[in-house]
C-alpha positions in Angstrom: 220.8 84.5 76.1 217.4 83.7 75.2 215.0 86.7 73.7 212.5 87.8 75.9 209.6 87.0 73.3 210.8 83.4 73.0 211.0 83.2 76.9 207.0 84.0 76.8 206.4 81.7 74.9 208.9 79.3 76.3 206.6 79.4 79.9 203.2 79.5 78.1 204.0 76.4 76.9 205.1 74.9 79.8 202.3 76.4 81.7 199.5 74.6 79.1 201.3 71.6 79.0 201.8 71.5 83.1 205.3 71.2 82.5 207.9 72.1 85.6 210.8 71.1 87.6 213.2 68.9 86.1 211.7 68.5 83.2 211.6 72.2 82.5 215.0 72.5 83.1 216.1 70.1 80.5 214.0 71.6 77.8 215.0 74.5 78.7 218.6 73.7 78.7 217.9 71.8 75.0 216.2 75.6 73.8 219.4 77.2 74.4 221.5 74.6 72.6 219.1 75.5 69.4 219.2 79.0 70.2 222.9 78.5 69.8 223.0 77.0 66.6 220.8 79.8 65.1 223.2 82.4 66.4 225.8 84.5 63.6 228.4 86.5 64.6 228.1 90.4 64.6 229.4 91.5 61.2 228.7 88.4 59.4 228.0 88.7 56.1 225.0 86.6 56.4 223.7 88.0 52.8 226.5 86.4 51.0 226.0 83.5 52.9 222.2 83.5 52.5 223.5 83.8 48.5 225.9 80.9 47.8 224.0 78.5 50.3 220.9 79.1 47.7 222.7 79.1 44.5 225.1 76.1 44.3 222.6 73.7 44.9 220.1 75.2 42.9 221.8 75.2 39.9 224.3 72.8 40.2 222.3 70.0 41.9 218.9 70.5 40.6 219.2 70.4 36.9 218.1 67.0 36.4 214.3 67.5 36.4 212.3 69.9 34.2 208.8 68.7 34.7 206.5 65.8 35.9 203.7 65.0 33.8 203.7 61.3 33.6 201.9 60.8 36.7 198.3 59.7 36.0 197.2 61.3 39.1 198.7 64.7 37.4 196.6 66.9 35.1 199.3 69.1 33.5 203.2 69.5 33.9 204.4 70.5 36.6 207.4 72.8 36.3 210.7 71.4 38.9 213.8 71.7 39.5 216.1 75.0 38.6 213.2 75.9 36.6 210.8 76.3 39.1 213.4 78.2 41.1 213.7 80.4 38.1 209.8 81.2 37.6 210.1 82.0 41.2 213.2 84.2 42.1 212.3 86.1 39.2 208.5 86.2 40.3 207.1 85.4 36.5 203.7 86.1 35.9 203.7 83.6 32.7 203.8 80.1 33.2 202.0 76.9 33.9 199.3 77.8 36.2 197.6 74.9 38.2 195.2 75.2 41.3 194.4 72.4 43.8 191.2 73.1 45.6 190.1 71.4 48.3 186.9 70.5 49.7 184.7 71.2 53.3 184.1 68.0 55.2 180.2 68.1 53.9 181.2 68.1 50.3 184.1 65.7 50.2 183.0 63.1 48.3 183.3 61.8 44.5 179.9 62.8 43.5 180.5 66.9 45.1 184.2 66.9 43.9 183.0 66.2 40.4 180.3 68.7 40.4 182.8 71.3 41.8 184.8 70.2 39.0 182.0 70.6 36.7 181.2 74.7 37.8 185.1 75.5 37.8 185.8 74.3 34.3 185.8 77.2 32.4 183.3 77.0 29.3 183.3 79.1 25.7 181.1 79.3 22.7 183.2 76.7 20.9 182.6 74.4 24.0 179.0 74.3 24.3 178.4 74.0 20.3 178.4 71.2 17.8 179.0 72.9 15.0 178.7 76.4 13.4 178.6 78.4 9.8 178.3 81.2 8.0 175.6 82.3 5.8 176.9 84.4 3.0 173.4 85.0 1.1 171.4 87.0 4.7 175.4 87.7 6.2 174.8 86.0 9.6 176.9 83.7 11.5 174.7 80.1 12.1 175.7 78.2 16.0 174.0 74.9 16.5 174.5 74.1 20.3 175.1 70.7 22.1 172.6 71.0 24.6 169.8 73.4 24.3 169.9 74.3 28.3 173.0 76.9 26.8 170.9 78.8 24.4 169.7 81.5 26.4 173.2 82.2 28.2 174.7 81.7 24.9 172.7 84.1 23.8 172.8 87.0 26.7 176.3 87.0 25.9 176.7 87.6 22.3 174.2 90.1 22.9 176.2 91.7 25.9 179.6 91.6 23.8 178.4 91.9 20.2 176.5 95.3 20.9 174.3 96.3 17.6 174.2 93.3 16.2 171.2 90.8 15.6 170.8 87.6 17.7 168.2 85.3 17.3 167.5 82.3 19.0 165.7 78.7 17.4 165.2 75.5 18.8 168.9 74.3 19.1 170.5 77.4 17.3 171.5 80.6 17.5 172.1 83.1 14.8 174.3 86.2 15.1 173.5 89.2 12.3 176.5 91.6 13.0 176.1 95.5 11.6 176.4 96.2 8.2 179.6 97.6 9.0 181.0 94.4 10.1 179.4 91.9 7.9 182.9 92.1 5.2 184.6 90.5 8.3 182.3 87.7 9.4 185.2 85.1 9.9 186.8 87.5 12.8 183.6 87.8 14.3 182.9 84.1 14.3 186.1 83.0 16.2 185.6 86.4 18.5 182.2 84.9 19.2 183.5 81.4 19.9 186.1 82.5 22.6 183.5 84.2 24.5 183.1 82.8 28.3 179.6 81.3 29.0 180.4 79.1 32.3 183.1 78.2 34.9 185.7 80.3 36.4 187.3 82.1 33.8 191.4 81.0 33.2 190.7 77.7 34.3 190.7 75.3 31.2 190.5 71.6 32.6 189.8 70.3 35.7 190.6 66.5 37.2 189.3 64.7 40.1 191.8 63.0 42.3 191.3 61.2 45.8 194.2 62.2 47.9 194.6 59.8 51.3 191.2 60.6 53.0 190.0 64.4 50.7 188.6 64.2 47.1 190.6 67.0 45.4 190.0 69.1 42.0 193.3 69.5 40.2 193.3 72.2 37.6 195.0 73.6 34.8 194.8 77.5 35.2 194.2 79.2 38.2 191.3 82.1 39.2 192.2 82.2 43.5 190.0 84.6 43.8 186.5 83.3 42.1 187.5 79.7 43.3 187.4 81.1 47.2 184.0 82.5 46.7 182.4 78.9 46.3 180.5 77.7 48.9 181.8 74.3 48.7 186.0 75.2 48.6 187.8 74.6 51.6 190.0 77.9 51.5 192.7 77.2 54.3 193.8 74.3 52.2 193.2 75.5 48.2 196.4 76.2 47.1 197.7 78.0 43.7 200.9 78.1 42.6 200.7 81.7 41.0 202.7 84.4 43.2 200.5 87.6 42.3 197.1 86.0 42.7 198.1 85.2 46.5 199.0 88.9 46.6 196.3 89.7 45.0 194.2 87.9 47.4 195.4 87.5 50.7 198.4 89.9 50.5 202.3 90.5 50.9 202.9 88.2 54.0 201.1 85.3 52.3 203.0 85.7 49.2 206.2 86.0 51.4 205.2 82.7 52.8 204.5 81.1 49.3 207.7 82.1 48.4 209.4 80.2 51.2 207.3 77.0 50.9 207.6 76.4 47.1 211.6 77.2 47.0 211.5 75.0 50.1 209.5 72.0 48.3 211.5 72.3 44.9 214.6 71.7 46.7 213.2 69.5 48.8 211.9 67.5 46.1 215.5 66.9 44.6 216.5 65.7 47.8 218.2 69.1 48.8 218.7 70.6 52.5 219.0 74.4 52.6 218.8 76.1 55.6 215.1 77.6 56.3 216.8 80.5 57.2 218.5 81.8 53.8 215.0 81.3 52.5 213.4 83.1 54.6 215.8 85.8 54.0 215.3 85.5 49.9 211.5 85.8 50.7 212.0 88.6 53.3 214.3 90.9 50.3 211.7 89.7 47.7 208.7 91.5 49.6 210.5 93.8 52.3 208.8 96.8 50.3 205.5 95.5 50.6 205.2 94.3 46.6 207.1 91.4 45.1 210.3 92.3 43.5 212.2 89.8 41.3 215.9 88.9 41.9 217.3 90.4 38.6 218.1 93.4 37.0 214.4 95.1 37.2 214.2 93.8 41.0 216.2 93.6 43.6 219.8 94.2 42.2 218.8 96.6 39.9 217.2 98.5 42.8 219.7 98.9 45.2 220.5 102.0 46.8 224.4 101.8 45.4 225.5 102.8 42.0 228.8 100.9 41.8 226.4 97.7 43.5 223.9 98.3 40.5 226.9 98.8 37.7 228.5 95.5 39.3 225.4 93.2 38.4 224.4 94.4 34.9 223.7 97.1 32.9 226.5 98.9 33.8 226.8 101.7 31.1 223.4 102.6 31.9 223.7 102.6 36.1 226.9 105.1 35.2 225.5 107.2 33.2 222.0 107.8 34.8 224.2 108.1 38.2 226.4 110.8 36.5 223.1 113.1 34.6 221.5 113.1 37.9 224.5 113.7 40.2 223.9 110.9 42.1 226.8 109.8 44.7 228.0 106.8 46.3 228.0 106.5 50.3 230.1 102.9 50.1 228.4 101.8 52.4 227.6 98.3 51.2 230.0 95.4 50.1 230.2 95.3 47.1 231.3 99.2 46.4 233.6 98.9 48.8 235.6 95.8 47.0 235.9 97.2 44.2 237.3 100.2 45.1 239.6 98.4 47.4 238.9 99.7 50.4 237.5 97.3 53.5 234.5 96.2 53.4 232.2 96.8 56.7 231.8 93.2 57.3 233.5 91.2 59.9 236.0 93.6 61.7 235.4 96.0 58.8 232.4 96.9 60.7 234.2 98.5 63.7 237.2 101.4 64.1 240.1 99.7 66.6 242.2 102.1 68.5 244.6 101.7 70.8 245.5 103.4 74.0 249.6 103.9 73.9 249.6 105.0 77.8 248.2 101.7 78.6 250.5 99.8 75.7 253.4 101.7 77.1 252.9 100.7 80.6 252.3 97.1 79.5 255.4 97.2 77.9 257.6 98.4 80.9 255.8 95.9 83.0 257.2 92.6 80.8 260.5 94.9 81.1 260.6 94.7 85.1 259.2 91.1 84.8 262.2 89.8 82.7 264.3 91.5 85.4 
């Protein structure tokens, strides 16, 4: 039987597409054939399923690709493989950021995409300067810059971050007298000062411009989703970043349950590898169910689970026991895992109902195949 929301739909797209009679009948029939296939029995443990569908052919089949860097079209590394599925199921926050942002139809050309390229690239001190010193006879820290167009933002921020001490600005240079108090560590100051952020998107560090079939693209190394979607110029339905909590961060938990399912579904996909959209759905679904992102691991998802004995199973199981027993916690068993390990069956398959049987009835039945036999 087909749902009543997938009916709906079912007739509003027959209705826009003028579809009826025969025809309908035959898609019709063909929806119910897939309908069919997408079908599970009641009772089916459809997490363990979900589970060993993921996991043998991520790690068995997968393992033969770290990274892909050798690409000239390809800025930085680019994590694949079991790898990638790792940084992912357990929802890292460290790795190997990279953004590709794409452009509006007025701006997608060479000459746009490198001066997007050009605002985005994230600029210090130590980029905008030719060469710097230190003046041990006045105690001030000497910055000769590249290009004099920096030396009044070069020196608003040293001034905003360096509070007390003495900036002055020359010609090409700009000299930095910290407070007597500091002046014994005038090295520290001068790499502080040279890490400070003059221009670009901060936590992006290089930038490359790529033609992709008919879009000029930006690849980058590091990744700011939220500063690159306030440019004018970025086409934001199709900018993409491969860090989880930014996309929570900006667009929220269904958009990071989606990222999940599309980059698990490209890294296998990538190693020639067919899993069923389903089970990854699911593994997105139990990652974000709680409206936050939750790792598969010991601090996520297993570790979080409502059983003690299911917790003590996975890892950590001195600690799951003893927390369970100062706090009095019990055990309802009403999961799979408790419930195997005690030995008792497990409410899965026809674990999940009670059979009785009515002996009137069996008796009956009985003396019929009696008189029958007679």
């Amino acid at each position: 039987m087909i749902p009543e929301n997938v009916m709906k739909k079912f007739d509003e797209y027959c209705i826009k597409k003028g579809i009826t009679g025969k025809e309908r009948e035959q898609k019709l029939k063909k929806l119910e054939e897939v309908m069919d296939r997408y079908l599970y029995e009641p009772g089916e443990a459809i997490g363990i399923i979900a589970a060993q569908s993921l996991s043998e052919p991520a790690t068995q089949m997968t393992m033969r690709s770290y990274t892909l860097a050798s690409q000239s079209d390809r800025l930085s590394k680019v994590t694949q493989g079991l790898p990638r599925l790792i940084e992912i199921f357990d929802a890292r926050k460290t790795f190997e950021k990279n953004m590709t942002i794409y452009l509006k139809p007025n701006y997608n050309t060479k000459e746009k995409a490198k001066e997007v390229a050009s605002k985005v690239k994230e600029l210090k001190i130590a980029d905008v300067i030719t060469s710097d010193s230190i003046d041990l006879i006045d105690m001030k820290i000497e910055l000769e810059l590249d290009d004099v167009v920096h030396k009044d933002e070069v020196k608003r921020v040293i001034e905003k971050y360096m509070k007390g001490s003495e900036v002055t600005a020359r010609d090409n240079k700009v000299y930095v007298k910290p407070k007597e108090d500091d002046q014994k560590d005038l090295r520290k100051i001068r790499n502080k000062i040279l890490s400070f952020h003059v221009a670009g998107i901060k936590g992006i560090t290089n930038v490359l411009v790529v033609k992709e079939g008919e879009d000029w693209i930006v690849q980058t190394v590091g990744s700011n989703l939220e500063k690159v979607f306030k440019m004018e110029e970025v086409d934001i339905s199709r900018t993409v970043t491969n860090d989880l909590y930014q996309v929570y961060e900006v667009l929220g938990v269904e958009a990071a349950r989606n990222m999940i399912f599309m980059e698990t579904k490209d890294t296998l996909e990538e190693q020639g590898l067919d899993v069923d959209d389903r089970y990854l759905h699911l593994l997105a679904d139990t990652m974000t169910f709680d409206g936050t992102i939750k790792s598969i691991g010991r601090y996520g998802v297993s570790g979080k689970k409502y059983s003690v004995l299911a917790r003590a199973n996975f890892e950590e199981t001195k600690k799951h026991l003893v927390n369970a027993s100062f706090y009095g916690q019990a055990d309802e068993m009403t999961g799979v895992i408790e419930n195997v390990m005690v030995g008792q069956v497990a409410p899965i398959g026809t674990g999940v109902v009670n059979l009785s049987i009515d002996m009137q009835k069996m008796r009956e039945s009985i003396k019929k195949g009696k008189d029958a036999e007679k």
